[in-house]
C-alpha positions in Angstrom: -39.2 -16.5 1.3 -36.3 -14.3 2.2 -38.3 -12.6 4.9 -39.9 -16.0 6.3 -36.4 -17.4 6.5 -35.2 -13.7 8.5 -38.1 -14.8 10.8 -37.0 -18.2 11.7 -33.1 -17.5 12.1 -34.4 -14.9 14.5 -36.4 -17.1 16.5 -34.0 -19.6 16.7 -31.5 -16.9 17.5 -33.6 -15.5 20.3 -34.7 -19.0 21.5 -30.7 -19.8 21.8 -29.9 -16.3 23.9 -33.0 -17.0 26.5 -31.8 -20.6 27.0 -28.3 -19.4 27.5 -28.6 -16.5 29.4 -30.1 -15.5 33.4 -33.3 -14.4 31.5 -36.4 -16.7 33.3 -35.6 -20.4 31.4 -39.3 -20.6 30.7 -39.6 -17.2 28.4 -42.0 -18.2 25.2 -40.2 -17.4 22.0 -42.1 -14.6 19.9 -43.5 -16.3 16.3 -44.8 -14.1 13.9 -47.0 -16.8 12.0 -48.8 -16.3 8.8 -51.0 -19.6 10.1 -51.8 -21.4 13.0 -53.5 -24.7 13.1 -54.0 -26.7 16.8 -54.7 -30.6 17.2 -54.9 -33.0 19.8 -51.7 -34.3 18.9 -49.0 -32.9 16.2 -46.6 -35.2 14.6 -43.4 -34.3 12.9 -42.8 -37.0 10.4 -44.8 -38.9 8.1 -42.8 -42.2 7.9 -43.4 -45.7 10.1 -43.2 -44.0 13.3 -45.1 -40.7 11.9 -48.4 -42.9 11.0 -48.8 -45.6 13.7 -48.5 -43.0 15.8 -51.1 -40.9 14.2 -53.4 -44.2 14.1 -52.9 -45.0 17.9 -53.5 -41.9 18.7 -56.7 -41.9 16.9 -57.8 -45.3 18.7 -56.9 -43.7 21.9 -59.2 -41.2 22.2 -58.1 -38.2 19.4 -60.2 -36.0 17.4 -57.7 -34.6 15.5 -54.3 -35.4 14.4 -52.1 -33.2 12.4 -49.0 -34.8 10.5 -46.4 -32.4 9.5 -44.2 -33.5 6.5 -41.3 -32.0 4.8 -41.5 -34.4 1.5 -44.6 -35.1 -0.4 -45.0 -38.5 0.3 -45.4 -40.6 2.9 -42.8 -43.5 4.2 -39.6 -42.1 5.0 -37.4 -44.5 5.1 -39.8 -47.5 4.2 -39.6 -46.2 0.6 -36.0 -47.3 0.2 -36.1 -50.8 2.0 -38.3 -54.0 1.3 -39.0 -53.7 4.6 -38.2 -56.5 6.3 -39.8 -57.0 10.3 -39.1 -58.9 13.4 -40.9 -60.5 16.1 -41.2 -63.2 19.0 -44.4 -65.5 19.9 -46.0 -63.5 16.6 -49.4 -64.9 14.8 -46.9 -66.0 12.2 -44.7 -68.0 14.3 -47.6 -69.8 15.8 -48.9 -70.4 12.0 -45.8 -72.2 10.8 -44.7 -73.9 14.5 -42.4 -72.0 15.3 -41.3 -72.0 19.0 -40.2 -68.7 20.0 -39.9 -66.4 23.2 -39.5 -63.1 24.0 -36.7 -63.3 25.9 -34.8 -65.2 23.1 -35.9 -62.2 21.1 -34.2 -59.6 23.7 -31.0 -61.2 24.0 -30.6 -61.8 20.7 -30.9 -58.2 20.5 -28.6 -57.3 23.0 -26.1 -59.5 21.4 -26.6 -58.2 17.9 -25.9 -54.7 19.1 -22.4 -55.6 20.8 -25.2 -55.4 24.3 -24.8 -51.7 24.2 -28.3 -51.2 24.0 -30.7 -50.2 26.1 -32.3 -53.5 28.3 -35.0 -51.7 29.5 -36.3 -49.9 26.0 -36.0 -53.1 24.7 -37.8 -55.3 26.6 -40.2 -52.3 25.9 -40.2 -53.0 22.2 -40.2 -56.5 22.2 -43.7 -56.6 24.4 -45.6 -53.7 22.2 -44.3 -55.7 19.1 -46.2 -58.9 19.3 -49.7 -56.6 19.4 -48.0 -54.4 16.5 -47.0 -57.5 14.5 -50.9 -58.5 15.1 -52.8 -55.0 14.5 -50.5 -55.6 10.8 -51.3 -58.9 10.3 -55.6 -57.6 11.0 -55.1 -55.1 8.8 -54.0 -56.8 6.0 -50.6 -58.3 6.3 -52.5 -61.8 6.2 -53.2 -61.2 2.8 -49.8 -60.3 1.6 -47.3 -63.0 -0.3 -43.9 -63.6 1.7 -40.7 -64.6 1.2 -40.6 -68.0 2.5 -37.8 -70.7 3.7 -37.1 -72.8 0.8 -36.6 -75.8 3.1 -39.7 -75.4 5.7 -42.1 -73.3 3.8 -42.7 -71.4 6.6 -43.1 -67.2 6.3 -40.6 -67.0 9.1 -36.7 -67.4 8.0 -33.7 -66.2 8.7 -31.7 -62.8 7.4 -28.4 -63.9 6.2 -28.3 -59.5 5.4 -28.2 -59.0 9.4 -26.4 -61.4 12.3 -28.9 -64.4 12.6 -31.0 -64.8 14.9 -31.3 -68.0 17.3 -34.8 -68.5 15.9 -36.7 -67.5 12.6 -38.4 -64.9 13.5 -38.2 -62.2 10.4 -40.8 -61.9 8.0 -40.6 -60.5 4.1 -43.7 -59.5 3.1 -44.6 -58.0 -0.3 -46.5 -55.2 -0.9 -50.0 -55.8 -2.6 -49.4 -52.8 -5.0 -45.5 -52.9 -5.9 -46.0 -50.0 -8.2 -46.6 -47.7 -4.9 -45.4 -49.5 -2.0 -41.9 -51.0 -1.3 -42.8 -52.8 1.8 -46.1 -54.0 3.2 -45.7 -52.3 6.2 -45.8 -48.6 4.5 -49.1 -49.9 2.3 -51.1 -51.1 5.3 -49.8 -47.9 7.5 -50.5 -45.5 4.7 -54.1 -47.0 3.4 -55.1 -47.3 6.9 -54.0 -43.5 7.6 -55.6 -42.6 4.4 -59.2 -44.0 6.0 -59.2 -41.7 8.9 -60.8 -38.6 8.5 -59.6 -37.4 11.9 -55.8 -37.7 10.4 -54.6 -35.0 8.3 -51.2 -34.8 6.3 -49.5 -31.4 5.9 -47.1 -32.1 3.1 -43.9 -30.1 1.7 -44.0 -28.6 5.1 -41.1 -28.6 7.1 -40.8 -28.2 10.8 -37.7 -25.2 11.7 -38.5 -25.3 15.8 -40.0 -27.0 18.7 -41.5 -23.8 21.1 -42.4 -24.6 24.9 -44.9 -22.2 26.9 -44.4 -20.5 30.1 -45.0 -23.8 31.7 -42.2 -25.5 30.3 -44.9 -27.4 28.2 -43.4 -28.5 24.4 -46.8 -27.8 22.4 -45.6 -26.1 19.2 -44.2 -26.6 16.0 -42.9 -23.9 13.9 -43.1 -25.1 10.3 -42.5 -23.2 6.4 -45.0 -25.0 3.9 -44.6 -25.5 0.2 -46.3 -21.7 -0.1 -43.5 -19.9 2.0 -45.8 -19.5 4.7 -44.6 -19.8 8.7 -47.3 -22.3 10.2 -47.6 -22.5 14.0 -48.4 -26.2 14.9 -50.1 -26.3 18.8 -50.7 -29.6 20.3 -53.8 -29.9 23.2 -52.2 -33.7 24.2 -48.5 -33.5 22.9 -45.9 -32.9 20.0 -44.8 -36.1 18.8 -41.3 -36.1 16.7 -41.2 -39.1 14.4 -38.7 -37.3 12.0 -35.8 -40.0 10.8 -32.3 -39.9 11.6 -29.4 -38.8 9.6 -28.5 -41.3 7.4 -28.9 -38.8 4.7 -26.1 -36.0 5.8 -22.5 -36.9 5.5 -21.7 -34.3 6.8 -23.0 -35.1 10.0 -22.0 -38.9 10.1 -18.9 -37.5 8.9 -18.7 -35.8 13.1 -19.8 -38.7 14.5 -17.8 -41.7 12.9 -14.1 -41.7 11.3 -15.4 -42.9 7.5 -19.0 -41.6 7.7 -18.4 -39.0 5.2 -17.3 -41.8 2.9 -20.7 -44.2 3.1 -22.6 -44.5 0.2 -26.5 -43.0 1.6 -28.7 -46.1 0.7 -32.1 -43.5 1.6 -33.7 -40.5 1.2 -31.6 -37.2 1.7 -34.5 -35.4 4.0 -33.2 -38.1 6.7 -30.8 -35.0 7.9 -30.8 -35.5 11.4 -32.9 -31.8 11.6 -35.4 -32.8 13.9 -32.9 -34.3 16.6 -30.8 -30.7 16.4 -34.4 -29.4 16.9 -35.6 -31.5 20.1 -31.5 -30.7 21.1 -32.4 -26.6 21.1 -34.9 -27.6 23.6 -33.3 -29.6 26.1 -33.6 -33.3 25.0 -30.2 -35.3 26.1 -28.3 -36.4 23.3 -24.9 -39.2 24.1 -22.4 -37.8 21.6 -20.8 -41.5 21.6 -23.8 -43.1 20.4 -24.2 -40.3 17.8 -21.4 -42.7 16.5 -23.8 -45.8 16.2 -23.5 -46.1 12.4 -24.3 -49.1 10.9 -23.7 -50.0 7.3 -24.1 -52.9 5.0 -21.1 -54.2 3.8 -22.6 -54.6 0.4 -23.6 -51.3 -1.7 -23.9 -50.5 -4.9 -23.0 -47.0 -6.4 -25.1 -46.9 -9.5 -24.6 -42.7 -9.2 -28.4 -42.3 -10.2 -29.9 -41.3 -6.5 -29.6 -43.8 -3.8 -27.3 -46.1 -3.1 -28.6 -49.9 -3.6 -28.2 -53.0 -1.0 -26.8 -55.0 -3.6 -24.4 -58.0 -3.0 -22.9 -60.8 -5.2 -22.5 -63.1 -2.4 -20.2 -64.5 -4.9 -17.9 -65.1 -2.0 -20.0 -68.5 -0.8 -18.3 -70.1 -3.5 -14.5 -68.5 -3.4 -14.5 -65.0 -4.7 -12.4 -62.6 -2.3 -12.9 -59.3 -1.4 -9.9 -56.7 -1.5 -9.4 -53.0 -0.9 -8.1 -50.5 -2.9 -4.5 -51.3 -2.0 -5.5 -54.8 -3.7 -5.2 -56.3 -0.5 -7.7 -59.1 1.6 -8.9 -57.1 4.8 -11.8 -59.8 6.5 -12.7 -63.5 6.1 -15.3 -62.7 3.3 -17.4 -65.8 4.6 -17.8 -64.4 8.5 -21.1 -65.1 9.8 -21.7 -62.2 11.7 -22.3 -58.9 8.9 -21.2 -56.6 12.2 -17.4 -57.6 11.9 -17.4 -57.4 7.7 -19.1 -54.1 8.1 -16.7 -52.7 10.8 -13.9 -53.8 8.5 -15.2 -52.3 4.8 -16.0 -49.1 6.8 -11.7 -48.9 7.8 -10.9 -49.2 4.5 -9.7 -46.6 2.0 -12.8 -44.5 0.8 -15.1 -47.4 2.2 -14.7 -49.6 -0.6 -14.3 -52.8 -1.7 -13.7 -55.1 -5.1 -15.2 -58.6 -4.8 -13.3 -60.0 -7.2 -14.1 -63.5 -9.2 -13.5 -65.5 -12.5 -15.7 -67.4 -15.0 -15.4 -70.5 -13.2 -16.9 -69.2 -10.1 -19.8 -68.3 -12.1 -20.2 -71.5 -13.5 -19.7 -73.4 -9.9 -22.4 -70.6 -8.6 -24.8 -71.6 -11.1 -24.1 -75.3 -11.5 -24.7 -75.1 -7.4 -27.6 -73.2 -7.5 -26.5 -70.4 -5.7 -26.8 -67.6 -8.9 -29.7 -65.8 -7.3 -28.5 -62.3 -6.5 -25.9 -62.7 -9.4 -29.3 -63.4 -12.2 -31.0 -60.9 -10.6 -28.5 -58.0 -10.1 -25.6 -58.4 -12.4 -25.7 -61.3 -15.4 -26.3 -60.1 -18.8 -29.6 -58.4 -19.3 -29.9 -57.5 -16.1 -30.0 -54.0 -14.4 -26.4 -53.8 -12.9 -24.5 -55.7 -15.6 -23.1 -52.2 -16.3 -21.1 -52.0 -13.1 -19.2 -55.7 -13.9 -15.4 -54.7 -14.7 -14.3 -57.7 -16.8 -10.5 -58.4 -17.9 -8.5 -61.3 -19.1 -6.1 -61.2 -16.6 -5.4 -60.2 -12.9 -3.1 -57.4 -14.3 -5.7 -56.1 -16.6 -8.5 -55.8 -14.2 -6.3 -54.2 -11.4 -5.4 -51.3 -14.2 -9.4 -51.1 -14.8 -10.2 -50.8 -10.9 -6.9 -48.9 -10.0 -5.5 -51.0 -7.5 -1.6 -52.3 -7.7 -1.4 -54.9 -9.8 1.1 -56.2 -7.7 -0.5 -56.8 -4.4 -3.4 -58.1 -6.3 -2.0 -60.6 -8.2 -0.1 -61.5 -4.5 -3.3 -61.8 -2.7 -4.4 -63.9 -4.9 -2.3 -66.2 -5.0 -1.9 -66.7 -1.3 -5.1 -67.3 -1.1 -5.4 -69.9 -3.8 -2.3 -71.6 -1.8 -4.6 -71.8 0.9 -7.5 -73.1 -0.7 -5.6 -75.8 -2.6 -3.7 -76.6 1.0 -6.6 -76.9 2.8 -5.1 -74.6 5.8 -7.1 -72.1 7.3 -5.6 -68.7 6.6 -5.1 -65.6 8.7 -8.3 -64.1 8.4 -10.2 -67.7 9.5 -11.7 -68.4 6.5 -11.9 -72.3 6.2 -11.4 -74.4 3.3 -12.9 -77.6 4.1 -15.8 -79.4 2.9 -16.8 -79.2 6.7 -16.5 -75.8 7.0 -18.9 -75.1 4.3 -22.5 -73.9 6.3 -25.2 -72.9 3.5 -25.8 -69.5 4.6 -22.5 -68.2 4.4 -20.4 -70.6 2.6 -21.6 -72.5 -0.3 -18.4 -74.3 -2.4 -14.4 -73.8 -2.0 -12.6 -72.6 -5.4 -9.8 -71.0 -6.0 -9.7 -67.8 -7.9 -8.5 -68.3 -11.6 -10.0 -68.8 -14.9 -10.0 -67.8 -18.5 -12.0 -64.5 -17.0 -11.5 -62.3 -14.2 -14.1 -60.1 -12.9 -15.1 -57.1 -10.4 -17.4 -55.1 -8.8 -17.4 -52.2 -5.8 -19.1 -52.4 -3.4 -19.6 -49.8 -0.6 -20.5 -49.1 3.0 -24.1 -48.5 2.3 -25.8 -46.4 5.2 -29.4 -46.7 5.2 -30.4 -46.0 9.0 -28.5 -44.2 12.0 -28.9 -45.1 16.2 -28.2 -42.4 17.6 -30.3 -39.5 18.4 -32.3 -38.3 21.6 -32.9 -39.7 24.9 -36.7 -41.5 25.7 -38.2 -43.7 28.8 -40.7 -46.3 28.2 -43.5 -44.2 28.1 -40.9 -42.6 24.7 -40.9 -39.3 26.4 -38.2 -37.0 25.8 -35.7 -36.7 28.5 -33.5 -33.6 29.1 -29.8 -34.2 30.7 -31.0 -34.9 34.2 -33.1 -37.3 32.9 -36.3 -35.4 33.4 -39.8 -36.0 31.3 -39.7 -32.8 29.0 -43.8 -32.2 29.3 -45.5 -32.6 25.9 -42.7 -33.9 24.0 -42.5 -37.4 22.7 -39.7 -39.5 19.7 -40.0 -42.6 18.2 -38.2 -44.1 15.3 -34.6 -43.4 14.2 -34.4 -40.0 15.9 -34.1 -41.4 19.2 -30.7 -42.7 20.3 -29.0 -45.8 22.2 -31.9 -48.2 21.7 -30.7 -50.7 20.3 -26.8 -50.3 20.6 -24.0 -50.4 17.7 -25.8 -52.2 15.5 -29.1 -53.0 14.8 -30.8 -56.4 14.6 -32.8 -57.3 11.1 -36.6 -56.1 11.3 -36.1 -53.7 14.0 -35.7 -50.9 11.3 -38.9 -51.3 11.0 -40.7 -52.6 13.4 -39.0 -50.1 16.1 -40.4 -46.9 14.7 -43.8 -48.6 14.4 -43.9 -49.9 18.3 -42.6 -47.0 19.6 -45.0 -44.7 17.6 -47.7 -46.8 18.9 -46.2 -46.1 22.5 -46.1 -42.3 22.0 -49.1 -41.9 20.5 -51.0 -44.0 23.9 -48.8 -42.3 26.4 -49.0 -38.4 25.1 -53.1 -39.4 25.1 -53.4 -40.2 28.4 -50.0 -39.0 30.5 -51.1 -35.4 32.6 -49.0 -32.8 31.3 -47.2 -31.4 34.4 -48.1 -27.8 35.8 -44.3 -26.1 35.8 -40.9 -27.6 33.9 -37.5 -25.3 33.8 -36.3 -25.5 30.6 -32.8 -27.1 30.2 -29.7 -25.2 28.6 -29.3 -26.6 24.9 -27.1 -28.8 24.2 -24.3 -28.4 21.5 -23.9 -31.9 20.5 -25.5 -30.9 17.1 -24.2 -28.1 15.8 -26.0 -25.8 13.3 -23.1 -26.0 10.4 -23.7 -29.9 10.1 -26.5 -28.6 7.8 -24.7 -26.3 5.8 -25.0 -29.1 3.3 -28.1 -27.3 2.0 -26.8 -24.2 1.2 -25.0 -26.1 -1.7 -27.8 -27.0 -4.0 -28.9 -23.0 -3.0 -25.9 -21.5 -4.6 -25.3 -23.7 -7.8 -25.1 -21.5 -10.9 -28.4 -21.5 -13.4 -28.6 -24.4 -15.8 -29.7 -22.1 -18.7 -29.0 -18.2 -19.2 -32.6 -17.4 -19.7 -31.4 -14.1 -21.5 -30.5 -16.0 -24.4 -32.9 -15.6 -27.5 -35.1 -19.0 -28.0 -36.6 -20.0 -31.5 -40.2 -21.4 -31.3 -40.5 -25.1 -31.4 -41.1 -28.2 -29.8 -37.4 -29.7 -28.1 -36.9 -33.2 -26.7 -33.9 -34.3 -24.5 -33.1 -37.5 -22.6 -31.3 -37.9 -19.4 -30.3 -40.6 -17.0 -33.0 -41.6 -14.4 -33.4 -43.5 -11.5 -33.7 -46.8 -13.2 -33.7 -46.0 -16.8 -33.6 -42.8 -18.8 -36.1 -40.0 -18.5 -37.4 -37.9 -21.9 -38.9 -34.7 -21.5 -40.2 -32.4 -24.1 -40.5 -28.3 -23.6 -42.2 -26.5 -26.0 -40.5 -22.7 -26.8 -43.8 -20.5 -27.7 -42.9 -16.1 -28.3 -39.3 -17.0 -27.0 -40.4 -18.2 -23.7 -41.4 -21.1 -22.3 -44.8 -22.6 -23.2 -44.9 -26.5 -21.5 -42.6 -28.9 -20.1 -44.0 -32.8 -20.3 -42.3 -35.3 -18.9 -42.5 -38.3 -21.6 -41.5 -40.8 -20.1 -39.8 -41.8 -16.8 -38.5 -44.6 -14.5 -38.6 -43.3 -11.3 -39.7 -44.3 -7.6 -43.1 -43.9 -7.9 -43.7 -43.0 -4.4 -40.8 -40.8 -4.1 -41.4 -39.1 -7.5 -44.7 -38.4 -8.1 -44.9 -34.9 -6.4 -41.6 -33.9 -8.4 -42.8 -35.4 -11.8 -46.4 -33.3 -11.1 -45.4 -29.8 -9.8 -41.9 -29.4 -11.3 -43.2 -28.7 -14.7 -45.4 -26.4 -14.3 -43.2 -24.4 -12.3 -40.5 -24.5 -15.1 -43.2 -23.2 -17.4 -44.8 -20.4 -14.8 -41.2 -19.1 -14.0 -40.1 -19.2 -17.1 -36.8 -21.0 -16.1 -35.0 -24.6 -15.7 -34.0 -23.3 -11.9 -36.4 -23.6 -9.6 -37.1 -24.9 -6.1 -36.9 -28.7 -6.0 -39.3 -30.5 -4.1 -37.9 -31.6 -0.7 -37.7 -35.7 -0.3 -37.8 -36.4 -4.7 -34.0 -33.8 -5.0 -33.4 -36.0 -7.9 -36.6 -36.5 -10.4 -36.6 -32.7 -9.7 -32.7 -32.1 -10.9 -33.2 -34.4 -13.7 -36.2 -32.9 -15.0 -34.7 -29.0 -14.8 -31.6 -30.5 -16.2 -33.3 -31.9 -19.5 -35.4 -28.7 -19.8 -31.8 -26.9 -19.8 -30.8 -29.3 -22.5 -33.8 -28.3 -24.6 -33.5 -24.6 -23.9 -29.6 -24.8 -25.0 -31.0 -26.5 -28.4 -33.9 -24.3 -29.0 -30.7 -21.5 -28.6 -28.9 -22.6 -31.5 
C-alpha cells in the first residue's frame, strides 16, 4: 500500500510540475500500473448520474462500460434521501390532469435558485427530463406506490421541504423493496444496470487521477482497488465523472461558505468533493463563488449515530418558535420560502436551533390533525423521543439546552403578546385566522402550558452546487471555455446549474438527465485531433482532504500484545438505528471469529462492511483494520465492539 500510494503522490506531483512549467502542456504523465482495463466508456461514480449514464451509453451504441466505485454499493447519494423527483408535461401529470409546461418548470427554477442559475443548462434539463421521467416510469416506476395529495389523490403534490412550485409537479415514489432501496429511482437504476451484461461495476476502487494523452485527449483513470493495486482505466469513447459533490467534507464547505464547517452532513462521507479537485488538476473551470452554493435544510436532526436525519417537528404551524442559542427568535418560523429560514439557521451560533413548544401545542397539533411528523419522529415510542428535552418551566428547559434563561423567558413572552394582540411582529409572522395557509401555518397559540419542550435542530447539508464547468452536450470546459476532449460530469460535481439553491426533485432527477446527456454525447461527439492542456486551477486545494489522514492516525483500539484467555466474548454497541451485538471468539490467545449478531444498519450502505470486516479482524488478528470506504461507520462500530470483547477476554 505504502508503495502504491508513493506512486500516485508522484504522479500527481509530476502531473502538477508539467502543467505548471514551459515543458510541452500535452506531456503524458508516466503510470506504473499493476492493471489496465479499457472500455468504450469509463465512469467514475456509481450513484444516479454514474448508472443512467452507464445505461445510455449502452442504448447508444456501447459494448462495454466500466463503472469505477470507491464504496461497495451502488446509489451515492440516493441511499440517504427518499428520493423525491421533478418534472413538467410528465406521464404522471397527464394521468392525474395536471396542466403543466416546461417553461413554468424553468422559471420556477430560476426563481427557486435566487435566478443565479444557468438558463441555458436548464432549459437543457428540463427537455431530457420529460423522456427520463418516462424511460422511469417504463421501467417500472408505474408499478411503484406514491405519496399522494390528500385532497386530489393525485401522485403529483407539492414539497412544503423545498420553495413550492407554481404547479404540482413532484413525485414520491416508494421503493418496491424498502429493505434495499431508499428511493425508487436507485431500485429501477440499479436492477436495470444489474441486467446488462455489457455494464461492469468495479467496487472499493477509487479513482486518484484523470491522465490526458499527447493529444490533449482525457481517456484514463488512475484508480487503487480494494487489493492495493493501481488500475489504469482507458476509455475508446470518453471518461465520464459522475462522482458527487462535497457535502461530506467540512472541511471543504468550511472554504467555501462562512458556517459550512458547522452543518450537520445529512449523506455519505465519500461525497468529498475528490473527483472535482481531480477534473480541476486537468484543466476543468471551477467559479470559486459558486463553490459557495450550499444549501441546507433548516431542519436536521443530530442523532450522533452516522448521518444526520431531515427531521422536522413542523411544530411551528401551530405556534411553537424557534430560537438560537442566545435564546433569541432569529426568522418568522412560518415563512413560506425554506431558502430564507435556511439562510438564517446557517448565521446562527454553531448552526443551531431549539424549536421550542408546550403540552398544549401538542394537544392543538393533534386535536388538528397535524401530529404527522411529531407520531412519527418524536412521540413516545417512537425513534427520536430520545432527543425531546422536557422541563416544567421556561427556566428549567433553558438550563437543560444552555441558553440564558433570561432572553428565553423574554422571547417568549413578546411573542405571546403578539399572538394574544393580534399584531404582526417584526419577523412578519401573522397571527390572524386569515393568515393561517395549510402548508405553512396550521393554528395560532401562544407558547405556555403545564409542559415545556425542545428539540435541536441543525443545518443539515445533504447535497452541494458547486463544482466544474459543462455545456449542453455536459462536456467539461476549461477556463476559456473550451470542450476538454474525452471528458464529461453530470450530477453534483458540476457547478452553477442550478444556482444558490436547488429546487425539490432536481437532486435527483439532475444527475439522472445529465448522465443520460453524457452518456449520448461522449457516444457519438468526434474526439478532436490536438487540445493544449490548461494550467490547473487552485480553486481546490489538496489540504481540503487532509480530513482523511485523521481516521489514518487514531491510536489502536486494543493492545494486541496483551495476553487473551480462550472463550467466547459478546459486546453491544450503538448502531445506526438500534444497537449492534457482536461476538469474537478468543481460540490459542488469538483471534478465532468475529460474528456480527445482530445489527440495525442501512442495508445498502452496510452490507459490504458487515461481510468483509469480520473476517479481516480475524485474518489480522486485530480490531484495527482498513474500513471500507462509503459504510466508515458499520466498520468503526464493528472494530469497536471486537475491542470491547478483546479488553474482556484480557481480564
Amino acid at each position: 500500500m505504502k508503495k502504491i500510494t508513493a506512486i500516485i503522490l508522484t504522479m500527481a506531483m509530476a502531473f502538477s510540475m508539467v502543467a505548471c512549467s514551459s515543458a510541452p502542456k500535452n506531456t503524458v504523465p508516466t503510470v506504473e500500473a499493476d492493471v489496465t482495463k479499457t472500455a468504450d466508456i469509463v465512469i467514475v461514480g456509481a450513484g444516479a448520474a454514474g448508472l443512467s449514464a452507464a445505461i445510455e451509453a449502452v442504448d447508444n451504441g456501447a459494448e462495454s462500460v466500466i463503472i469505477i466505485e470507491k464504496t461497495a454499493t451502488t446509489g451515492g447519494s440516493l441511499n440517504f434521501t427518499s428520493g423525491s423527483m421533478s418534472g413538467a408535461e410528465t406521464i404522471i401529470q397527464q394521468i392525474d390532469g395536471v396542466a403543466d409546461t416546461k417553461e413554468s418548470y424553468v422559471q420556477d427554477i430560476l426563481k427557486n435558485g435566487a435566478n443565479l442559475g444557468d438558463e441555458e443548462l436548464i432549459r437543457a434539463y428540463v427537455e431530457e427530463d420529460v423522456a427520463a421521467i418516462q424511460w422511469l416510469w417504463d421501467n417500472g416506476l408505474s408499478d411503484n406506490k406514491f405519496s399522494v395529495d390528500r385532497a386530489t389523490g393525485t401522485m403529483s403534490v407539492f414539497a412544503p421541504e423545498h420553495a413550492l412550485y407554481s404547479v404540482k409537479r413532484t413525485y414520491k415514489a416508494s421503493p418496491e423493496d424498502a429493505t434495499k432501496y431508499k428511493s425508487a429511482a436507485h431500485e429501477i437504476l440499479d436492477i436495470v444496470v444489474k441486467g446488462e451484461e455489457k455494464i461492469a461495476i468495479d467496487f472499493q476502487t477509487e479513482a486518484k487521477m484523470l491522465v490526458n494523452n499527447e493529444a490533449g485527449q482525457v481517456l484514463s483513470v488512475v484508480a487503487e482497488n480494494a487489493k492495493g493495486e493501481t488500475v489504469l482505466y482507458t476509455a475508446n469513447k470518453g471518461v465520464i465523472m459522475a462522482t458527487g459533490g462535497y457535502s461530506g467534507n467540512l472541511k471543504m464547505m468550511g472554504s467555501f461558505t462562512e458556517n459550512g464547517a458547522n452543518y450537520l452532513v445529512g449523506g455519505s462521507d465519500a461525497a468529498d468533493g475528490y473527483g472535482i479537485y481531480m477534473m480541476q488538476n486537468v484543466g476543468a473551470n471551477i467559479d470559486a463563488e459558486k463553490m459557495g452554493y450550499v444549501p441546507t435544510f433548516p431542519m436536521g436532526l443530530d442523532t450522533g449515530m452516522g448521518p444526520g436525519k431531515i427531521a422536522s417537528t413542523y411544530m411551528w404551524k401551530n405556534g411553537a418558535i424557534c430560537v438560537n442559542q442566545e435564546g433569541n427568535r432569529f426568522v418568522k418560523e412560518t415563512e413560506a420560502d425554506p431558502a430564507i429560514r435556511e439562510v438564517a439557521l446557517e448565521q446562527q451560533t454553531n448552526a443551531i436551533q431549539y424549536d421550542i413548544f408546550t403540552d398544549n401545542i401538542i394537544e392543538s397539533v393533534e386535536t388538528l390533525g397535524s401530529s404527522v411528523f411529531w407520531n412519527y419522529y418524536y412521540g413516545p415510542g417512537m425513534p427520536y423521543h430520545s432527543f425531546v428535552i422536557e422541563a416544567d418551566s421556561i427556566e428549567e428547559l433553558a438550563g437543560k439546552i444552555g441558553v440564558d434563561a433570561d432572553n428565553l423567558a423574554k422571547t417568549i413572552a413578546d411573542y405571546n403578546a403578539h399572538v394574544e394582540s393580534g399584531e404582526m411582529d417584526e419577523f412578519g409572522r401573522e397571527f390572524t385566522q386569515e393568515s393561517l395557509d395549510g402548508n405553512y401555518s396550521v393554528a395560532i397559540n401562544k407558547v405556555e402550558g403545564d409542559k415545556y419542550y425542545a428539540i435541536a435542530q441543525r443545518a443539515l447539508v445533504v447535497m452541494t452546487l458547486g463544482g466544474v464547468e459543462t455545456n449542453t452536450n455536459a462536456q467539461v470546459l476549461d477556463a476559456d471555455g473550451n470542450v476538454i476532449p474525452g471528458l464529461y460530469a453530470a450530477g453534483e460535481c458540476v457547478g452553477g446549474i442550478w444556482g444558490k439553491f436547488v429546487s425539490g426533485g432536481t437532486g435527483v432527477m439532475g444527475p439522472i438527465v445529465f448522465g443520460r446527456l453524457a452518456a449520448r454525447h461522449a457516444m457519438t461527439n468526434e474526439l478532436p485531433a490536438s487540445y493544449t492542456m490548461k494550467t490547473a486551477q487552485t480553486v481546490i486545494t489538496e489540504d481540503m482532504f487532509a480530513v482523511k489522514e485523521v481516521v489514518e492516525n487514531t491510536e489502536s483500539r486494543f493492545d494486541m500484545t496483551k495476553a487473551l484467555k480462550d472463550g467466547e466474548y459478546t459486546a453491544e454497541v450503538e448502531g445506526q438505528e438500534g444497537p449492534m451485538t457482536v461476538k469474537t471468539t478468543v481460540k490459542d490467545g488469538k483471534i478465532a471469529a468475529v460474528e456480527v449478531v445482530s445489527e440495525n444498519e442501512t442495508p445498502s450502505i452496510a452490507a459490504a462492511a458487515l461481510d468483509s470486516i469480520p473476517g479481516a479482524i480475524v485474518s489480522g488478528n486485530t480490531c484495527d483494520v482498513d474500513v471500507v470506504s462509503g459504510a466508515t461507520l458499520t466498520s468503526n462500530r464493528i472494530m469497536d465492539a471486537v475491542a470491547l470483547c478483546l479488553t474482556e477476554a484480557a481480564k
